[in-house]
The first five atom37 places (N, CA, C, CB, O) and aatype in JSON, in Angstrom:
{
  "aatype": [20, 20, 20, 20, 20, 20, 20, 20, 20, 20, 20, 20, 20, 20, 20, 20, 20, 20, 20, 20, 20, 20, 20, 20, 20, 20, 20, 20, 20, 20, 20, 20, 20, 20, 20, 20, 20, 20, 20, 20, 20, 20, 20, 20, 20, 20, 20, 20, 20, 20, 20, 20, 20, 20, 20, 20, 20, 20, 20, 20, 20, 20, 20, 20, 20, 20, 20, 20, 20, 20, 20, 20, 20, 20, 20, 20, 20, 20, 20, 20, 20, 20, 20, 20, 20, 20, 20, 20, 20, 20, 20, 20, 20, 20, 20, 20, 20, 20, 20],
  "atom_mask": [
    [1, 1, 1, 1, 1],
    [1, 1, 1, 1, 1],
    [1, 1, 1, 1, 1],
    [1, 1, 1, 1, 1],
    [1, 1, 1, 1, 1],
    [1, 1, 1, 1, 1],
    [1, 1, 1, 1, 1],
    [1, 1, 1, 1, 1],
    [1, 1, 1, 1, 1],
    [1, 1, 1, 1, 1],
    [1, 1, 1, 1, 1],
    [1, 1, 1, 1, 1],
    [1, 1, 1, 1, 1],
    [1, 1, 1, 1, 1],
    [1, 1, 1, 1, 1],
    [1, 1, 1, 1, 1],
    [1, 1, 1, 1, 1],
    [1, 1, 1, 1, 1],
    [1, 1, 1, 1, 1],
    [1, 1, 1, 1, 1],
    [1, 1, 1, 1, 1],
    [1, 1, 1, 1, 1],
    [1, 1, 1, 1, 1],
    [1, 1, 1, 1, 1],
    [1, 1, 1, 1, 1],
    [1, 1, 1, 1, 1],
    [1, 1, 1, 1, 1],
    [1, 1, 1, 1, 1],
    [1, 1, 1, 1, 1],
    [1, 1, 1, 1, 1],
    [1, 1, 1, 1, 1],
    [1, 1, 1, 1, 1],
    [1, 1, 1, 1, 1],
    [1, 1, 1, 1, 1],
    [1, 1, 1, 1, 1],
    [1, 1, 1, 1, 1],
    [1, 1, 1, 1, 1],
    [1, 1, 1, 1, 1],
    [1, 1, 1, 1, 1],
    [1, 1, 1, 1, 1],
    [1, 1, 1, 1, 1],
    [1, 1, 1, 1, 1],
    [1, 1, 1, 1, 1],
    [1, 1, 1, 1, 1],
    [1, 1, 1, 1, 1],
    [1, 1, 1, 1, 1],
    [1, 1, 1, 1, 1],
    [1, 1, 1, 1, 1],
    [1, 1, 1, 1, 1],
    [1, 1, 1, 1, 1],
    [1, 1, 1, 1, 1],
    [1, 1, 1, 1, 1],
    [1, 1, 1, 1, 1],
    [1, 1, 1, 1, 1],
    [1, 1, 1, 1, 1],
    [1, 1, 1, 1, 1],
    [1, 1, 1, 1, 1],
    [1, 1, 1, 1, 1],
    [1, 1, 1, 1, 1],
    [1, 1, 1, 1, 1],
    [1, 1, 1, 1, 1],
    [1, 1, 1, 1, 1],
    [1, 1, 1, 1, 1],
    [1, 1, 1, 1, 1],
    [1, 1, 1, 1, 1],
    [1, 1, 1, 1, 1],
    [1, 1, 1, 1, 1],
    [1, 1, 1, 1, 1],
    [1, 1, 1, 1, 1],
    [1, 1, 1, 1, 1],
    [1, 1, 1, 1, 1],
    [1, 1, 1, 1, 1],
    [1, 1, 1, 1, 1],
    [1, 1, 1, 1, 1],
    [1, 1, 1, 1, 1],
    [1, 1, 1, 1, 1],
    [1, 1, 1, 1, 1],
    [1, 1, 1, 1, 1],
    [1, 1, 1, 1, 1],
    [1, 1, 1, 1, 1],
    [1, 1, 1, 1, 1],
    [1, 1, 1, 1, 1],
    [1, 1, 1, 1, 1],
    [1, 1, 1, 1, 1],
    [1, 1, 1, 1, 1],
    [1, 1, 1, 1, 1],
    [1, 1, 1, 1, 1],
    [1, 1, 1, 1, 1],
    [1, 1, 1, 1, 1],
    [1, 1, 1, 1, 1],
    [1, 1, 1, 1, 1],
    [1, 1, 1, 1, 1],
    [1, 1, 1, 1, 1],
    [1, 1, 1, 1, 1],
    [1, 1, 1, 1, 1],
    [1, 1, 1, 1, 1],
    [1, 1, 1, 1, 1],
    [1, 1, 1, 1, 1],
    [1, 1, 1, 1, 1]
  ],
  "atom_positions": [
    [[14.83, 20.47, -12.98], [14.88, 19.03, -13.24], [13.57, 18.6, -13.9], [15.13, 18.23, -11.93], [12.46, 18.91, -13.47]],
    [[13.81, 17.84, -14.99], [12.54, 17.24, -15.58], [11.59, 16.43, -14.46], [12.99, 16.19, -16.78], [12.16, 15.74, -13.62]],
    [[10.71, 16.49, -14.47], [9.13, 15.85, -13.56], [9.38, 14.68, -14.15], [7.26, 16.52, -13.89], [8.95, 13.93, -13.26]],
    [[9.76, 13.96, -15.01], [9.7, 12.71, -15.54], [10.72, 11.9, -14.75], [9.94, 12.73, -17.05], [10.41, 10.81, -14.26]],
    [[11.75, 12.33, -14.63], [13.14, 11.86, -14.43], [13.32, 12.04, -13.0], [14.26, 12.65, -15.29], [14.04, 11.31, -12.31]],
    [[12.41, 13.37, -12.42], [12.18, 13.13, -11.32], [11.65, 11.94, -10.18], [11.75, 13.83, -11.39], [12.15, 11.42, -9.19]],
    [[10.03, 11.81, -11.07], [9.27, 11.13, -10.61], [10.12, 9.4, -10.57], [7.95, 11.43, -11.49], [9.67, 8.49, -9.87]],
    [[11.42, 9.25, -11.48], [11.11, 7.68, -11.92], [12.48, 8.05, -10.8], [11.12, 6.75, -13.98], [12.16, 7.45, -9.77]],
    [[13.32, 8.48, -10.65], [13.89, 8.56, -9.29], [13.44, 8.16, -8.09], [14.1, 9.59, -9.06], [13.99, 7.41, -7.28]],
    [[12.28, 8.77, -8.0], [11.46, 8.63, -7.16], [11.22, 7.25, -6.79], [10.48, 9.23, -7.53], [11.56, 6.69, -5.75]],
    [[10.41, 6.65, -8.08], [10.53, 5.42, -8.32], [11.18, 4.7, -7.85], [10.68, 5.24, -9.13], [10.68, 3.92, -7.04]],
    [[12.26, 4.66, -8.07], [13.49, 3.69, -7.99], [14.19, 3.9, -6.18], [14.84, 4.28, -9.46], [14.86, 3.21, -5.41]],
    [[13.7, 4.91, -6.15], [14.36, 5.31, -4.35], [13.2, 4.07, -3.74], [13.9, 7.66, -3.46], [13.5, 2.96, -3.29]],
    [[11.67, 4.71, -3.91], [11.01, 3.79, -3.1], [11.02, 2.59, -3.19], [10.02, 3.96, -3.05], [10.83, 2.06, -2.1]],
    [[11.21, 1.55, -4.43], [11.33, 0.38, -5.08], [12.38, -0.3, -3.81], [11.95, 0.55, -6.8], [12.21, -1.16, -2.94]],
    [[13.62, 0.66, -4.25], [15.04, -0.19, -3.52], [14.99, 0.07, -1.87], [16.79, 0.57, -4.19], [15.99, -0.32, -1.26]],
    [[14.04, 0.63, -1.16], [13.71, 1.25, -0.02], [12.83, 0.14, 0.51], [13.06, 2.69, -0.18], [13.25, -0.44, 1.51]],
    [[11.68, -0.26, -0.01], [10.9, -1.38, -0.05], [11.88, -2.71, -0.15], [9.89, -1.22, -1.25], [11.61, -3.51, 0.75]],
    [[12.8, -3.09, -0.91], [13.6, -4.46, -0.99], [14.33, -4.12, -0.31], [14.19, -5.07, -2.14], [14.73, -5.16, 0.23]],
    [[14.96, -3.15, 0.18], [15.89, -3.57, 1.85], [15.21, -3.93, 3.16], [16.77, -2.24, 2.44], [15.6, -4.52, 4.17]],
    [[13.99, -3.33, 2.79], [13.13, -3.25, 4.27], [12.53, -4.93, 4.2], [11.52, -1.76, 4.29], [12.37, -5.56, 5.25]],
    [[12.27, -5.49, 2.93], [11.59, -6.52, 2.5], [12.79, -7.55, 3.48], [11.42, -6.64, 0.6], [12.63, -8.14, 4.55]],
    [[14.09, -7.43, 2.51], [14.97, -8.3, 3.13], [15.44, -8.48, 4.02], [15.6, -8.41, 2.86], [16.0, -9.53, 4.34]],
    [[15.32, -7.33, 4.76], [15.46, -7.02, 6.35], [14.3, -7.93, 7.38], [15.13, -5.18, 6.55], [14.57, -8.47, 8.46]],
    [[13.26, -7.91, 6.83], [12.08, -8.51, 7.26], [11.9, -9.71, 7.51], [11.29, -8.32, 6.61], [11.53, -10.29, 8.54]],
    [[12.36, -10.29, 5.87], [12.62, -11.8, 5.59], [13.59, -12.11, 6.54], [13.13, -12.18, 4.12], [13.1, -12.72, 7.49]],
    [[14.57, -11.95, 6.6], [15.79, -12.43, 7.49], [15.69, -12.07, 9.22], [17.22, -11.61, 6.83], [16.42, -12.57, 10.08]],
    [[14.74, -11.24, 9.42], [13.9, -11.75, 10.51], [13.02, -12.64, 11.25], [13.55, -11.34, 10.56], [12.66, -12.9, 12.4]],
    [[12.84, -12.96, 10.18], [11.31, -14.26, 10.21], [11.9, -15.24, 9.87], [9.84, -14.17, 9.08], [11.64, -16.33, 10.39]],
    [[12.86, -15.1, 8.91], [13.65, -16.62, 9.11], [14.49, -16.89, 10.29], [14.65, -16.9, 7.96], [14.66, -18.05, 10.66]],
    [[15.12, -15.74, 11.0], [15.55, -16.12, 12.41], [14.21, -16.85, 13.36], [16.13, -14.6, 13.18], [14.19, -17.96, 13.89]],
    [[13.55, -16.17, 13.34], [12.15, -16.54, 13.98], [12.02, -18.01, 13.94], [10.87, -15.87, 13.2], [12.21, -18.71, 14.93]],
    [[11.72, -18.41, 12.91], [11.24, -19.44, 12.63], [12.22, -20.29, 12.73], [10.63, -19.44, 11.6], [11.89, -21.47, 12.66]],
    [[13.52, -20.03, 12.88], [14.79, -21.42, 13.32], [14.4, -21.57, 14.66], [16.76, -21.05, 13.28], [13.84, -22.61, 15.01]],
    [[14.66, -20.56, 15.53], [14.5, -20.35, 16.89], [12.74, -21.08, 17.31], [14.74, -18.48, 17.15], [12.48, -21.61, 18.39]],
    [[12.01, -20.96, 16.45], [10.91, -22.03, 16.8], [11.26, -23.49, 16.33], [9.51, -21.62, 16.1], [10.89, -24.4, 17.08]],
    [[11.75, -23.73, 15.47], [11.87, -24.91, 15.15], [13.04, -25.61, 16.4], [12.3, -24.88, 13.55], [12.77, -26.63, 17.03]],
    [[14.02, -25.02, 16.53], [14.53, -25.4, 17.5], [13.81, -25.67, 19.24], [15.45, -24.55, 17.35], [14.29, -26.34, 20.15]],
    [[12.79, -25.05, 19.22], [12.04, -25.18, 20.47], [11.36, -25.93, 20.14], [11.41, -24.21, 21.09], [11.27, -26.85, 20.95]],
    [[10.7, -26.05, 19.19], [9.55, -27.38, 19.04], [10.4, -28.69, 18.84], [8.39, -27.21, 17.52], [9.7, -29.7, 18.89]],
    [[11.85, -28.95, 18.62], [12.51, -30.35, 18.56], [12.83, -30.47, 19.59], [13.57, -30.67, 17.74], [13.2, -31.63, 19.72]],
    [[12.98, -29.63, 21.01], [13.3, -29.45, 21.61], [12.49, -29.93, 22.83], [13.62, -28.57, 21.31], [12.98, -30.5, 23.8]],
    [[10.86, -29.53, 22.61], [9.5, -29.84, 23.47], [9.21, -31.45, 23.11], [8.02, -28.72, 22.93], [8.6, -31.91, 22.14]],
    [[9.86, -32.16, 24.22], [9.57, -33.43, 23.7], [7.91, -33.29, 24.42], [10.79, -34.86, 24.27], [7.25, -34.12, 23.79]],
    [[7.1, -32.69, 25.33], [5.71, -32.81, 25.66], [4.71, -32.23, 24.92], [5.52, -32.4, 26.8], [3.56, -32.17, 25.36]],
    [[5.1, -31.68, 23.57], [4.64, -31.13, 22.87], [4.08, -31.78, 21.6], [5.34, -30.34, 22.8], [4.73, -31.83, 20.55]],
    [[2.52, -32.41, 21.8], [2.0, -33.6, 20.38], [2.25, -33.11, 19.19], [0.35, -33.97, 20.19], [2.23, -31.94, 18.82]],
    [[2.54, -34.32, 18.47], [2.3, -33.86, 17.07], [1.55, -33.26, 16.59], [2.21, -34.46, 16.41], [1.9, -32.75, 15.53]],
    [[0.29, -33.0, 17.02], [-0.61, -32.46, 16.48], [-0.35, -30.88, 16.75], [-1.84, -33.06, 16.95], [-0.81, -30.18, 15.85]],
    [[0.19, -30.28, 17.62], [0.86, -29.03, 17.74], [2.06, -28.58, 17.21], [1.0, -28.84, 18.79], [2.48, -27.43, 17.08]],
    [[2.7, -29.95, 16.86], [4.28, -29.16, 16.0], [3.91, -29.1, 14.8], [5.89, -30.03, 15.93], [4.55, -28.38, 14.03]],
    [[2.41, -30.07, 14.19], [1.93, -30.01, 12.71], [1.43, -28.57, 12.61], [0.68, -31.16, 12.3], [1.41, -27.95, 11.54]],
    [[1.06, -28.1, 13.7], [-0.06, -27.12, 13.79], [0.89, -25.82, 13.4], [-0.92, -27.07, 15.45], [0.47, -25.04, 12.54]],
    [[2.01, -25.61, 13.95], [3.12, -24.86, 14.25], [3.91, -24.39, 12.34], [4.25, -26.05, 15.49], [4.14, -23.35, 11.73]],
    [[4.05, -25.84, 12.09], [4.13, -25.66, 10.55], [3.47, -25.71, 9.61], [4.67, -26.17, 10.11], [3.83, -25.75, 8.44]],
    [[2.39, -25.7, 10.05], [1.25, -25.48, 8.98], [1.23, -23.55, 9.32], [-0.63, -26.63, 9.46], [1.26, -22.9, 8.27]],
    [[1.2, -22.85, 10.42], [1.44, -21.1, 10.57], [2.86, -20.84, 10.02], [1.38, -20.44, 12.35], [2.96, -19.68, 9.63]],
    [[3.97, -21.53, 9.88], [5.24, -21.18, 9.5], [5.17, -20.71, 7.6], [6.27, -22.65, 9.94], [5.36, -19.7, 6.92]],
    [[4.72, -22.4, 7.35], [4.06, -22.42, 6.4], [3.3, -21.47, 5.45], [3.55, -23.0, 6.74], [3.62, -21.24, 4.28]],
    [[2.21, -20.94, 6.14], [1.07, -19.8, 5.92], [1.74, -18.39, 5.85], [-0.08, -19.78, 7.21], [1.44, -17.44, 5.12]],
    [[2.58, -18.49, 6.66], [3.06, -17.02, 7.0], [4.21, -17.17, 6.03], [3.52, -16.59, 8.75], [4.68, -16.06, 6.25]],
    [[4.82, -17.56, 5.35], [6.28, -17.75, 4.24], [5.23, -17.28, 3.34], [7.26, -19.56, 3.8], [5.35, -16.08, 3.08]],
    [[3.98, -18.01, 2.62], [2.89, -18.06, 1.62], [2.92, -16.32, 1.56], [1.24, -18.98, 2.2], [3.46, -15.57, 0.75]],
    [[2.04, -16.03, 2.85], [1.86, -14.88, 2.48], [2.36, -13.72, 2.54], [1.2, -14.75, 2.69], [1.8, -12.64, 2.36]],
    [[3.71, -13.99, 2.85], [4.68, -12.8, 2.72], [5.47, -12.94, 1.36], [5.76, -12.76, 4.02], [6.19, -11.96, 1.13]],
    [[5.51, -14.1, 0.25], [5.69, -14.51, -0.84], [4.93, -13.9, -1.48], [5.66, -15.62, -0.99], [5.47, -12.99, -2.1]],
    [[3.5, -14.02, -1.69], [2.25, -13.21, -2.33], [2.13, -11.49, -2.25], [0.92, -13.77, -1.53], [1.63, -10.57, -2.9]],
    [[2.92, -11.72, -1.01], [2.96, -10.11, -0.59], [4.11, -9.49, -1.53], [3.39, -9.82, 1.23], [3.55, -8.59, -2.16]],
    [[5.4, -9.57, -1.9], [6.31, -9.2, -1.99], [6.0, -9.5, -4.31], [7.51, -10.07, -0.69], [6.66, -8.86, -5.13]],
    [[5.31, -10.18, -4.57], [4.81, -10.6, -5.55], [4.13, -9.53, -6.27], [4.12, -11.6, -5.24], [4.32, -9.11, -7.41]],
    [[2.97, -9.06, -5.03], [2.1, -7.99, -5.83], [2.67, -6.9, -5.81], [0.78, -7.71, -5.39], [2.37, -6.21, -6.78]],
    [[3.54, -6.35, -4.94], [3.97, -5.19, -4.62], [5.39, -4.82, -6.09], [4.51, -5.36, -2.79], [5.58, -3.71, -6.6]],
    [[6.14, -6.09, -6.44], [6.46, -6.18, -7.68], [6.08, -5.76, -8.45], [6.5, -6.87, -8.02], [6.5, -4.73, -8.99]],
    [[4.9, -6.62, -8.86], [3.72, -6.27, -10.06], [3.13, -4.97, -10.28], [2.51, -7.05, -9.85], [2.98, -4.31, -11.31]],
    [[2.71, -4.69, -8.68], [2.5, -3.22, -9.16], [3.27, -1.73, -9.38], [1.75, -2.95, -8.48], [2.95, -0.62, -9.81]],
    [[4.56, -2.39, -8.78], [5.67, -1.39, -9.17], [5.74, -1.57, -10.47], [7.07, -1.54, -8.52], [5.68, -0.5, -11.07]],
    [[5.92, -3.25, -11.7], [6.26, -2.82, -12.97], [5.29, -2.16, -13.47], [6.62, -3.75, -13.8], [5.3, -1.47, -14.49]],
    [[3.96, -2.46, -12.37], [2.89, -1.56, -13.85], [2.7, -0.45, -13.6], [1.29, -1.97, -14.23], [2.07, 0.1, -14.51]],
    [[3.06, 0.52, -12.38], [3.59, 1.57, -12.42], [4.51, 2.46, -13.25], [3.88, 1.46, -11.7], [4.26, 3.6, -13.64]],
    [[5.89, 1.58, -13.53], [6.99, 1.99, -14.38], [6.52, 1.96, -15.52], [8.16, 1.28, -14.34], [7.01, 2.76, -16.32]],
    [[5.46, 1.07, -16.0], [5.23, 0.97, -17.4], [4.06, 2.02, -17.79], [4.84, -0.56, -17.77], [3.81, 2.54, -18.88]],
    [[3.49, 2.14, -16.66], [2.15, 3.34, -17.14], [3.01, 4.95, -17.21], [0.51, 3.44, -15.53], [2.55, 5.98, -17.7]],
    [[4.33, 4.77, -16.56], [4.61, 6.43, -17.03], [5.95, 6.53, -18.12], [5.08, 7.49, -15.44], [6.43, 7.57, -18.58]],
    [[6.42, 4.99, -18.4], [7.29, 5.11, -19.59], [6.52, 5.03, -21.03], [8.36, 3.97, -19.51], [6.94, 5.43, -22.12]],
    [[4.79, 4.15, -20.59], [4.21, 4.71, -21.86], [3.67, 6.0, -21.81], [3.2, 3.92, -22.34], [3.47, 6.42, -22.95]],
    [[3.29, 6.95, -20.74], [2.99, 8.22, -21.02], [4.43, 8.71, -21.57], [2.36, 9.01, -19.72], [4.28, 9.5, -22.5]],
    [[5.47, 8.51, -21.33], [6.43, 9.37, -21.61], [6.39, 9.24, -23.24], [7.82, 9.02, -20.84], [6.34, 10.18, -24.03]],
    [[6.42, 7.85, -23.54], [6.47, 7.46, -24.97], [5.82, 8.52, -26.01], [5.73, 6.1, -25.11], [6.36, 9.15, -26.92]],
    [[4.32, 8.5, -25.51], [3.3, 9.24, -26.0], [3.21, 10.85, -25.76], [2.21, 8.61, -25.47], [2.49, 11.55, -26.48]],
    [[3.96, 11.36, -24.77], [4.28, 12.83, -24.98], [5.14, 12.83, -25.63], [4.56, 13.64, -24.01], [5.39, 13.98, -25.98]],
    [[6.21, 11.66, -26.29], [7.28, 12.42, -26.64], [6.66, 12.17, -28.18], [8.95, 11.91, -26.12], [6.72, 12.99, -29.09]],
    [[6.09, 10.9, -28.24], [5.1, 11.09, -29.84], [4.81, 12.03, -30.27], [3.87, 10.66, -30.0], [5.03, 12.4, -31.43]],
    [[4.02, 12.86, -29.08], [2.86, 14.29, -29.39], [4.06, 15.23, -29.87], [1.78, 15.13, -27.66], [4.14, 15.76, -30.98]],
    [[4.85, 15.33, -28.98], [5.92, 16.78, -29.31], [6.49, 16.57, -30.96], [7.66, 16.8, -27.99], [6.21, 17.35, -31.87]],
    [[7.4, 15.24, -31.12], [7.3, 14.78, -32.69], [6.13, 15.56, -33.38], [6.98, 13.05, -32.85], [6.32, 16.7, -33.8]],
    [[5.46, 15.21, -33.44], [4.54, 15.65, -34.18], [4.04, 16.94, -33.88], [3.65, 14.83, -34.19], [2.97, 16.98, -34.47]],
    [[4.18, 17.81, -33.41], [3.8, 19.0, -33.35], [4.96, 19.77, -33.62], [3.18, 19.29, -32.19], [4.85, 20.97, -33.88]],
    [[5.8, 19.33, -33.59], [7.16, 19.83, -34.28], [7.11, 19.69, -35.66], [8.42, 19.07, -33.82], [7.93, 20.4, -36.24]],
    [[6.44, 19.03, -36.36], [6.77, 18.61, -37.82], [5.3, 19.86, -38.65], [6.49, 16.29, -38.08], [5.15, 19.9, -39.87]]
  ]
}
């Protein structure tokens, strides 16, 4: 098997391995976070200043699992793109050493 075709297999296994686990994750934390929201409408002894407090971490934590799922993107395309331009460029070289 070609190492190229290998590797972008590869690729693509871990990519779609990462977005199930991602969405698996997400749809955890969004259970989470109903099940708090429902307890905090729920805590009538509980100040505003603690249910603000509560969604301001709900908040934070959406942010940075957004940012998270963002870079991990980014650096998968620039992964794919640093070995479809090596591929480009070996297959340039062979062109030309053929001629």
């Amino acid at each position: 098997m070609d190492q190229k075709r290998m590797f972008k297999q590869m690729l693509d296994f871990q990519k779609t391995t990462f977005d199930n686990s991602f969405s698996a994750m997400t749809a955890l934390q969004e259970q989470g976070e109903k099940m708090v929201n429902t307890f905090i409408e729920q805590s009538h002894w509980l100040p505003p200043e603690g249910k603000k407090v509560v969604g301001e971490w709900i908040n934070a934590y959406k942010s940075g699992r957004e940012n998270f799922k963002k870079t991990v993107d980014t650096n998968f395309a620039k992964v794919e793109k640093y070995f479809s331009d090596f591929e480009s460029k070996s297959f340039e070289s062979k062109s030309s050493d053929s001629e």
